[in-house]
N, C-alpha and C positions, 0 to 999 in steps of 0.2 A: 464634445468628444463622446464617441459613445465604445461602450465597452465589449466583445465578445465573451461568453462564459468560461472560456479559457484563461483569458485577461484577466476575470474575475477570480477564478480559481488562483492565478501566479498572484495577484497584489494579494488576496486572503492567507496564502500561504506562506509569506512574505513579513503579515502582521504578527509584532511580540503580543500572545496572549497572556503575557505574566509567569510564574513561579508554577500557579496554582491552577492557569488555562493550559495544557497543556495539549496538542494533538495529537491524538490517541491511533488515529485509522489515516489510511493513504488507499488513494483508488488502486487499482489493479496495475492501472497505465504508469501511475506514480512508483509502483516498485517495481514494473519493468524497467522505468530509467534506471532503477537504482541498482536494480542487480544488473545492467546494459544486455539486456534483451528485448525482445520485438512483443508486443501487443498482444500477436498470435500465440506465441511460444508462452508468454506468460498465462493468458487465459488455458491454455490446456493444460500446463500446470497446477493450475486451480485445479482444474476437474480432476487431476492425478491425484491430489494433492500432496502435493511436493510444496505448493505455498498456500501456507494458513490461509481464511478468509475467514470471516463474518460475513454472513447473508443478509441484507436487510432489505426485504420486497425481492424486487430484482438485479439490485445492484450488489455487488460485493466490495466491504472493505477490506483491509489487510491490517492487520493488527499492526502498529511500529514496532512495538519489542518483539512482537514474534519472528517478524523480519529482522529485524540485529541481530535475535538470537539464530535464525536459521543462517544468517550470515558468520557470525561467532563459529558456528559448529561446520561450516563447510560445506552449505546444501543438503544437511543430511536431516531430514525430520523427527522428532524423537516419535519412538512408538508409544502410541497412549496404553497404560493400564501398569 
């Protein structure tokens, strides 16, 4: 059987890391499901930033708490400072 890395990503996603492993970041794609938005609309969001990210190279992750929390708070981004 051979697996796609989408495949790979659902069974990884899927495994209990324990207490202590916990999964910190979701791809971009991952919190568009989450907030039920399109791919497009969430990446330009990044760039507004209206959703947190972490840069790392060229990929962007999304923080989970910051996403709950911007979920918690209604969309709305807190202003830093």
């Amino acid at each position: 059987m051979s697996y796609c890395v989408k495949d790979v990503r659902d069974i990884m996603s899927k495994i209990d890391l324990g207490d202590d492993m916990e999964i910190q970041t979701i791809s971009v794609l991952e919190a568009a499901r989450k907030l039920g938005i399109g791919k497009t609309l969430a990446y330009d969001s990044v760039k507004r930033g209206e959703i947190p990210v972490i840069r790392m190279g060229s990929r962007f992750r999304v923080p989970v708490r910051a996403l709950e929390k911007l979920l918690e708070e209604g969309g709305r981004v807190p202003a830093d400072g």
